[in-house]
VEXDREN-2710 file (C-alpha; in Angstrom, 1 decimal):
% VEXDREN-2710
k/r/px/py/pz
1/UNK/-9.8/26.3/-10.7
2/UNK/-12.4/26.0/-7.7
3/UNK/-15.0/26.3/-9.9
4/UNK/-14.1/23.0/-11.7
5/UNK/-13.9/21.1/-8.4
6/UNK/-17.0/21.2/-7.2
7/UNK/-18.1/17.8/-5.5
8/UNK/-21.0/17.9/-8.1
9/UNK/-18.6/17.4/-11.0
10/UNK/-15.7/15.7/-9.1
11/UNK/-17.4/12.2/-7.8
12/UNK/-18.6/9.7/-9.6
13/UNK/-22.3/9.9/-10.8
14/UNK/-23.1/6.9/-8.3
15/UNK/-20.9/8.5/-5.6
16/UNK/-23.4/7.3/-2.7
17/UNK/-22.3/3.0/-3.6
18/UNK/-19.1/3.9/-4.7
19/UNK/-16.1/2.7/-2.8
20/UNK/-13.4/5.6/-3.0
21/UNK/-9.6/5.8/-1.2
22/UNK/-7.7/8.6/-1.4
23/UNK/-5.2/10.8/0.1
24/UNK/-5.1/13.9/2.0
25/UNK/-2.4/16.2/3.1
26/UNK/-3.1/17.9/7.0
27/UNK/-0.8/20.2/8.7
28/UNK/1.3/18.7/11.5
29/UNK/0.6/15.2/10.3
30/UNK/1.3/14.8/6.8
31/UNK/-0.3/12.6/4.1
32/UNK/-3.2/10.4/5.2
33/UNK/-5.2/7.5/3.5
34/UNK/-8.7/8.2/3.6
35/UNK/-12.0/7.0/2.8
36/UNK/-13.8/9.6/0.6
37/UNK/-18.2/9.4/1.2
38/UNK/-20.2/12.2/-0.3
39/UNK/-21.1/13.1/3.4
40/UNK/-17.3/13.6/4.5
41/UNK/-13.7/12.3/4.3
42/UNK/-12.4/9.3/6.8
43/UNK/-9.6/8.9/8.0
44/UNK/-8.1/4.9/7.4
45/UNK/-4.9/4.7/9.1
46/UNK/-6.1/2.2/11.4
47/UNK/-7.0/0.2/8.5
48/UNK/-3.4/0.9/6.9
49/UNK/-0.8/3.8/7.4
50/UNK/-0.3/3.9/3.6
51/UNK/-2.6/3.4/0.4
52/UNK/-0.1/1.0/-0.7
53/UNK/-0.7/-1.1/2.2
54/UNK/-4.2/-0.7/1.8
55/UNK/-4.1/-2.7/-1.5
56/UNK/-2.5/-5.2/-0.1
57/UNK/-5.1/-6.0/2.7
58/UNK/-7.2/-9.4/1.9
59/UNK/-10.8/-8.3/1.4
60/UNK/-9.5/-4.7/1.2
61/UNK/-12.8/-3.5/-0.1
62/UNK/-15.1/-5.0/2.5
63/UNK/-12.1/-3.8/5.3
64/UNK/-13.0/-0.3/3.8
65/UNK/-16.7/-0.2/3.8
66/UNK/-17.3/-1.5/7.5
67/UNK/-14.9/0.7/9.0
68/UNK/-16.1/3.6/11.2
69/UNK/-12.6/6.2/11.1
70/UNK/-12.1/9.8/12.1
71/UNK/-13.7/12.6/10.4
72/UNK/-11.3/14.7/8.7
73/UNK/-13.8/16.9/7.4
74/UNK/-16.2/17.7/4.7
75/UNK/-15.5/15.9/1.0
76/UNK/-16.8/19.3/-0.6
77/UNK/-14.6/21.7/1.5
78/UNK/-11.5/19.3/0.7
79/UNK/-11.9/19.1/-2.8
80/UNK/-12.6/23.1/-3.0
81/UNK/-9.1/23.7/-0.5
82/UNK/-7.4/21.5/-3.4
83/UNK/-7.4/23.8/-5.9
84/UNK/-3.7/24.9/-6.2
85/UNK/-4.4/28.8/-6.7
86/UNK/-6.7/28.8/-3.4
87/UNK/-5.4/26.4/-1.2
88/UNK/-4.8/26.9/2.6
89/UNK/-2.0/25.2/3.9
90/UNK/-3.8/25.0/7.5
91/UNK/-6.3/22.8/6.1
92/UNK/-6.8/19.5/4.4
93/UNK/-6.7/19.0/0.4
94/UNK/-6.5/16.2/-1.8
95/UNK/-3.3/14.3/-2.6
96/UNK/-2.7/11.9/-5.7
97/UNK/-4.6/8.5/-4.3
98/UNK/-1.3/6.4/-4.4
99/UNK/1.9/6.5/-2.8
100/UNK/4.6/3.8/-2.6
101/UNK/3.3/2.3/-6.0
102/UNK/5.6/2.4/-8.9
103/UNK/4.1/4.0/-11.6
104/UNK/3.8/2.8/-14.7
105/UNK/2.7/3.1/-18.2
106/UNK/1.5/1.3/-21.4
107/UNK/1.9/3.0/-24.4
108/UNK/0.6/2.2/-28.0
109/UNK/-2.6/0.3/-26.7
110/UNK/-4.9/2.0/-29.1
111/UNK/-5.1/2.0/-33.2
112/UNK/-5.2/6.2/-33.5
113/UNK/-2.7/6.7/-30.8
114/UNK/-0.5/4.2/-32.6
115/UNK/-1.1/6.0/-36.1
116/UNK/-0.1/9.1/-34.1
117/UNK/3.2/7.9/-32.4
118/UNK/4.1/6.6/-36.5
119/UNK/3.5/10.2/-37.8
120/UNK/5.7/11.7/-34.4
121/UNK/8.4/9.0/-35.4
122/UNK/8.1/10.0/-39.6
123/UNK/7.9/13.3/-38.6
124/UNK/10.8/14.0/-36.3
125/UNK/8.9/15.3/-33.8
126/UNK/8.2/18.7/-36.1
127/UNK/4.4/19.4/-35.9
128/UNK/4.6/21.6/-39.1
129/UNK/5.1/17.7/-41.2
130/UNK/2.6/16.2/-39.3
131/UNK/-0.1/16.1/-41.8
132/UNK/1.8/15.4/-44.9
133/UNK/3.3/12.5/-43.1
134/UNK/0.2/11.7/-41.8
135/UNK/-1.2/11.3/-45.3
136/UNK/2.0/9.5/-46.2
137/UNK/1.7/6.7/-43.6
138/UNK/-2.7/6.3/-44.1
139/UNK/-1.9/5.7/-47.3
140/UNK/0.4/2.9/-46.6
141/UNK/-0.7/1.1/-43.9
142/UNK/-4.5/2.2/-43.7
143/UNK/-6.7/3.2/-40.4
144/UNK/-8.2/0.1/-39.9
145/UNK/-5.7/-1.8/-37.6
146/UNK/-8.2/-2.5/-35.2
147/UNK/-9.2/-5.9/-36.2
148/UNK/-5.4/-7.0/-36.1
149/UNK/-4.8/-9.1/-33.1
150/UNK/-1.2/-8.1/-31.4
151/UNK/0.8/-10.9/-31.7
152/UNK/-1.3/-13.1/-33.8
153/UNK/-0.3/-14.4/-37.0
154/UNK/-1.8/-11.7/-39.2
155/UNK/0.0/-9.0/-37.1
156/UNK/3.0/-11.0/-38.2
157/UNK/2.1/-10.8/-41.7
158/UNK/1.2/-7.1/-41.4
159/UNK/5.0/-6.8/-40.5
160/UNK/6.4/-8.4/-43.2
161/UNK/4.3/-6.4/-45.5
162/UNK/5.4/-3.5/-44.0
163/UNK/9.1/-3.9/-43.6
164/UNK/8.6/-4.7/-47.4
165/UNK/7.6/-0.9/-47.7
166/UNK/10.5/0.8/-45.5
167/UNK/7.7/1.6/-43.0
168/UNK/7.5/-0.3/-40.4
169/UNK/7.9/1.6/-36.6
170/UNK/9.2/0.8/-33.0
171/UNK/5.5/1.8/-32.4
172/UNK/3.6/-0.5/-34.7
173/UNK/6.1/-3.2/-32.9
174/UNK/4.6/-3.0/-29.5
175/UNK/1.1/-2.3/-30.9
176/UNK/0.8/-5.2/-32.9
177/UNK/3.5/-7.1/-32.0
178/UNK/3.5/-9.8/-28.9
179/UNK/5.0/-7.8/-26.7
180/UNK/3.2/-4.6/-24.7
181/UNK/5.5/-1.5/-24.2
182/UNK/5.3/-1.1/-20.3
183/UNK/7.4/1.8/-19.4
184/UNK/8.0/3.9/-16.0
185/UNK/6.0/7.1/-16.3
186/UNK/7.1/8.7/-13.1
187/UNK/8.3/8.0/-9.6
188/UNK/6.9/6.6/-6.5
189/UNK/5.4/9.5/-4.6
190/UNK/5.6/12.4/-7.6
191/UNK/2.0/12.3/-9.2
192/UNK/-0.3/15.4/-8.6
193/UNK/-3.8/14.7/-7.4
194/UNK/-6.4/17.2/-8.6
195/UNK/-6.5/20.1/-8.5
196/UNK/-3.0/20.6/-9.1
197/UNK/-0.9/21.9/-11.7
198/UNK/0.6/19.9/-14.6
199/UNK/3.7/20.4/-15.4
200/UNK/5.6/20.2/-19.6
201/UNK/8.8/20.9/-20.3
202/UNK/9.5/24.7/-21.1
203/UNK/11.6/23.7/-24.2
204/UNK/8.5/21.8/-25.8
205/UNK/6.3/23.4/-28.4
206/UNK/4.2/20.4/-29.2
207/UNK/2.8/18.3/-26.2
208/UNK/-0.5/16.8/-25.8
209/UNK/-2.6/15.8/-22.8
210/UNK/-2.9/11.5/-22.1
211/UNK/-6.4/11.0/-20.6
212/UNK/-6.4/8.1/-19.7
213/UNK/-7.8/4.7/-17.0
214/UNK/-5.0/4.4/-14.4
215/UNK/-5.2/0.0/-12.6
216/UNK/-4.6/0.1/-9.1
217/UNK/-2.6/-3.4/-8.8
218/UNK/-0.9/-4.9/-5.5
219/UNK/2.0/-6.5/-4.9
220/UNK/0.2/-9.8/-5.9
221/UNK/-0.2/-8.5/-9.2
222/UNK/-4.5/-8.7/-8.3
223/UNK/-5.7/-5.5/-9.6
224/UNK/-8.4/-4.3/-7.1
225/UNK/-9.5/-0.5/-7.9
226/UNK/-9.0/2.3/-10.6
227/UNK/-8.3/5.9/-11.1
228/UNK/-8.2/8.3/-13.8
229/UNK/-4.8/9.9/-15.3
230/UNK/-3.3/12.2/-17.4
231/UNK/-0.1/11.1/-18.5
232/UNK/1.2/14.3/-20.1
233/UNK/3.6/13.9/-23.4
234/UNK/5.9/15.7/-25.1
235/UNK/5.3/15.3/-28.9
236/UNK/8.5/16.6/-29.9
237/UNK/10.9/15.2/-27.6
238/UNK/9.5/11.4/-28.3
239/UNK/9.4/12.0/-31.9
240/UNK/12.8/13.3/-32.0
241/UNK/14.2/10.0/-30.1
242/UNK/12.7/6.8/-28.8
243/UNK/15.8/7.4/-26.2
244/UNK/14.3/10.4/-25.1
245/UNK/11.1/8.8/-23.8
246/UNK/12.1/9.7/-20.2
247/UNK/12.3/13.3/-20.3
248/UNK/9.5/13.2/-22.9
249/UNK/7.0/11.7/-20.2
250/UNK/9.2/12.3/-16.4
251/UNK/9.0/15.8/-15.5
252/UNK/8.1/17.5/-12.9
253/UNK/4.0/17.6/-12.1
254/UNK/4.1/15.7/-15.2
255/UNK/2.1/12.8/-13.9
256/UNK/-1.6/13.2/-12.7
257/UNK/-3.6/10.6/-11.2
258/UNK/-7.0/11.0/-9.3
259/UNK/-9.2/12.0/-7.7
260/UNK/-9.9/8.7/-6.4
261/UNK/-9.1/4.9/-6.4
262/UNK/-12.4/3.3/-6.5
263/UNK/-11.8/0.0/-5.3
264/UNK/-12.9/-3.2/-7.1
265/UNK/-16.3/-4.6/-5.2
266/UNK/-20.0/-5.8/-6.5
267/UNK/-21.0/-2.4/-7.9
268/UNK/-17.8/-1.9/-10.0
269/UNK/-14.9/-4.0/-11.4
270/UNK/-12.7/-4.7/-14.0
271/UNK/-15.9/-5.2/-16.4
272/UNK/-16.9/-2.0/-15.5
273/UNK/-13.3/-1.1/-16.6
274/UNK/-13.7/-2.4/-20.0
275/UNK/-16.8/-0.2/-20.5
276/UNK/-15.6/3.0/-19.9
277/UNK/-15.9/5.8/-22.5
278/UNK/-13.2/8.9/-20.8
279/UNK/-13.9/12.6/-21.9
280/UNK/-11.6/15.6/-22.1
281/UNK/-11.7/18.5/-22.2
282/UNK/-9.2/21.6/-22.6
283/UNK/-10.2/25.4/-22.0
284/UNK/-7.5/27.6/-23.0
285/UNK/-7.0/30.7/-21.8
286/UNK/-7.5/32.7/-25.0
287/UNK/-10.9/30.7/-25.2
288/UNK/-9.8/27.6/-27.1
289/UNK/-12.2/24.8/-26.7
290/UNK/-10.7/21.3/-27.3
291/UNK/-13.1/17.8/-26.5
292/UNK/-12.1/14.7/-27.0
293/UNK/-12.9/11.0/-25.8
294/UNK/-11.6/7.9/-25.6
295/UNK/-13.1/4.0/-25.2
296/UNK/-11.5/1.8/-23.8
297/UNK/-13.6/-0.4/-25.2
298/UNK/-11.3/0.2/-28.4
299/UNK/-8.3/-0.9/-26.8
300/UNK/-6.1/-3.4/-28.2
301/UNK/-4.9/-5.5/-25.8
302/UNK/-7.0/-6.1/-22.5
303/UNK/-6.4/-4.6/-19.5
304/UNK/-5.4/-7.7/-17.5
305/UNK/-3.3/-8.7/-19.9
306/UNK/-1.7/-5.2/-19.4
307/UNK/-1.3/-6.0/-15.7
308/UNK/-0.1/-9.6/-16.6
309/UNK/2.8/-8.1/-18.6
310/UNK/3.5/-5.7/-16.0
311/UNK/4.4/-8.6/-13.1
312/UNK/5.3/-11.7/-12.9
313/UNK/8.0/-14.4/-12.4
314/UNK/10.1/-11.8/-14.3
315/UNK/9.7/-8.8/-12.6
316/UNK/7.8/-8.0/-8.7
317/UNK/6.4/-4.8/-7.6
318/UNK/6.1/-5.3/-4.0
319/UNK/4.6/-2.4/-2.8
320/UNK/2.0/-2.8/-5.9
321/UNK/1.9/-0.5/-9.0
322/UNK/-0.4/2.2/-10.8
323/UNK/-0.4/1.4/-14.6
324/UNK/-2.0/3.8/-17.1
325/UNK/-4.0/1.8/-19.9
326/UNK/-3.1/4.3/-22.4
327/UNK/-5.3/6.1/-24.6
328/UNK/-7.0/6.5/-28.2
329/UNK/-7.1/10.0/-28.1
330/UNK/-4.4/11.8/-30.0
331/UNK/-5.0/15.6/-30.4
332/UNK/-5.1/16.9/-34.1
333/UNK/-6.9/20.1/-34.0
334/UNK/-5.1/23.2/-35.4
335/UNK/-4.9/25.7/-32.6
336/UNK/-2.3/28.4/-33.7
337/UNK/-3.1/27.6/-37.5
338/UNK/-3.4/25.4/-40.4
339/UNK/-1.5/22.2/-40.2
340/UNK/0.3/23.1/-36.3
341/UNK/-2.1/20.9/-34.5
342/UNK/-2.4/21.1/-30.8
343/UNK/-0.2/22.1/-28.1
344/UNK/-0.8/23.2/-25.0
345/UNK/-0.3/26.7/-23.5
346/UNK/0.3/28.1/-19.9
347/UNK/-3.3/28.2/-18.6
348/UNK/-5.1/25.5/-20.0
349/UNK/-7.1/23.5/-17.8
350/UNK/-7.8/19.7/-18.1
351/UNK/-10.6/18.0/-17.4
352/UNK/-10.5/13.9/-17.7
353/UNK/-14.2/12.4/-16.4
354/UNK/-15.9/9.3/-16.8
355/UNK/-19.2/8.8/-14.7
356/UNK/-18.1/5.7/-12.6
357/UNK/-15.0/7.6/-11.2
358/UNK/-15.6/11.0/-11.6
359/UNK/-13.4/14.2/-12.8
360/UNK/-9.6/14.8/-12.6
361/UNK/-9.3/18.4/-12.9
362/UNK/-5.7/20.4/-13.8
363/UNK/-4.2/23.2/-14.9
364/UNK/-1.3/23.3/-17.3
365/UNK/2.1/25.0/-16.6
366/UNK/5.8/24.5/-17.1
367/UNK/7.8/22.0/-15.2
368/UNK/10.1/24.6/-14.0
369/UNK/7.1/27.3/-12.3
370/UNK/4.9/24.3/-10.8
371/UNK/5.5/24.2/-7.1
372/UNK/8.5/21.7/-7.2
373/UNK/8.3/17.4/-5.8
374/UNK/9.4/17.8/-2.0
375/UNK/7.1/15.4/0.1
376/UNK/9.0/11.8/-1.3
377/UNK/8.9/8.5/0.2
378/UNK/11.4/9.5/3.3
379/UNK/9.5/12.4/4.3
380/UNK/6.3/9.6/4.4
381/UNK/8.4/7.8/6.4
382/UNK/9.3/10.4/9.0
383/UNK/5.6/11.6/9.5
384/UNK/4.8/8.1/9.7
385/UNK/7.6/7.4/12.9
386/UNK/6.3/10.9/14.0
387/UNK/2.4/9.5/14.4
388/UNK/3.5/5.9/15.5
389/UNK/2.0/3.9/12.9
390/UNK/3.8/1.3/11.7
391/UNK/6.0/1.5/8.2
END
């Protein structure tokens, strides 16, 4: 793992403009909110004694980039101490970059993941059926959704046609319908940063890796920085039951978000967003080789609107949200033969990179073996009282 984390390939290309926050754990004092420069890592707490509260701060950004905190040490040594099979507990490594936030996800916000979450639905969540279903539903409904507007009148059409044919889904609903599926991927305080482990449910045999933009919003519902994300799925579960999205998507270490938030100023923002092209990539270890990519560029509804149906006058997040984009990439390449797909194994590692905020690196385990969710939101709390900053 410490090879991947190597400051080269974990900040962004344009690391020296870049406005980062983040999180570190250090002995005796618990998790800290930090500013993260190529030169070092800086400690913010007299800015804000929680990333959460951060966000909230007018002018956040600029409130960042003037302020002059402690060293906590270098940004290489950091990242390389974060690697979960290397780490020393007596110094500093990286934490997810969030904490109090809720954490929340859209799903079905791209045409191929949409087709995908069909044939998981048709299929019954048995990967052995996916490509005969998969031909089944093409030929019905086409690939081509992409021009369809949700909620317009043609998407209402579409339905009609559809529900004509006995095949229309839960998931063409919320990917062409009016109304975004926004669901709660994990809980306040239980992402892995990277460097971690990942976690997937032992009883799974088909799960896929999520890469995928992750909006930094505050309790204003003004979203003001980004990370990146893996929001691991379970292929199987989901497909066997809508109802069993939650343990399909909510396990333990099953939520990665990181390395960084870069915050929202004139060098990067939301249009900067929009333009972003993610890459993956899995190494197994047998030697399997998996890329992939995904451009959100391609996405169906826009990310603000994503935020906008997220908060409002009908539901408040006050200590702000993280809210995955979702993603277009949906694994299909046969890894332990002809028409299985992909799954993961024990091992893998997971690389999700795009050059404006850098590489979240992890590797893949069961939910049971990785190093279980202590540190919650009273434990903040407690090292919070215990350093005298306010909560």
């Amino acid at each position: 793992m410490i090879a991947h984390l190597e400051a080269a390939r974990v900040l962004p290309a344009d690391a020296h403009d870049a406005l980062l926050i983040g999180r570190v754990h250090v002995e005796g004092t618990g998790a800290v909110v930090v500013q993260v420069r190529p030169d070092g890592v800086f400690d913010l707490s007299h800015l804000a004694a929680t990333c959460s509260e951060l966000l909230e701060l007018p002018g956040a950004a600029a409130a960042v980039r003037a302020s002059q905190g402690k060293r906590i040490g270098a940004t290489p040594d950091i990242l390389l101490n974060s690697a979960y099979d290397a780490r020393k507990p007596s110094l500093p490594w990286f934490l997810a970059p969030c904490d109090l936030q809720a954490i929340k996800a859209a799903g079905v916000t791209f045409v191929a993941s949409m087709l995908e979450r069909v044939i998981e639905e048709q299929a019954r969540g048995d990967a052995s059926r996916a490509e005969e279903v998969r031909a089944a539903v093409v030929s019905v409904i086409g690939e081509d959704l992409a021009a369809v507007r949700p909620g317009s009148a043609e998407a209402a059409r579409l339905k009609e046609v559809l529900v004509a044919q006995g095949m229309w889904s839960q998931y063409l609903e919320v990917g062409i319908g009016p109304d975004a599926e926004i669901f709660t991927k994990s809980q306040p305080m239980s992402s892995v940063g990277t460097g971690a482990e990942v976690g997937i449910h032992p009883a799974s045999t088909w799960n896929n890796p999520e890469p995928e933009i992750v909006l930094a919003v505050n309790g204003r519902g003004q979203v003001v920085g980004a990370s990146l994300g893996n929001d691991v799925n379970l292929r199987d579960f989901e497909g066997r039951s809508a109802l069993l999205l939650g343990k399909a998507k909510d396990n333990n270490a099953s939520c990665a978000i990181g390395p960084f938030i870069r915050l929202f100023d004139d060098a990067f923002g939301i249009d900067d967003v929009r333009q972003c092209d993610l890459a993956m990539q899995v190494l197994g270890p047998e030697g399997f080789v998996m890329q992939g990519s995904s451009a959100i560029s391609m996405i169906s509804r826009d990310p603000l609107d994503l935020a906008g149906q997220a908060i409002g006058a009908n539901h408040q997040y006050p200590d702000g949200f993280m809210l995955f984009l979702g993603t277009m990439f949906a694994p299909t390449q046969d890894r332990h033969g002809p028409g299985q797909g992909f799954t993961h194994v024990v091992g893998d590692i997971v690389a999700v990179s795009t050059p404006r905020l850098g590489t979240l690196v992890n590797r893949v385990n069961t939910s049971d073996k990785v190093a279980p969710w202590t540190y919650g939101t009273a434990a903040l709390m407690r090292d919070l009282a215990r350093r005298g900053l306010p909560r």
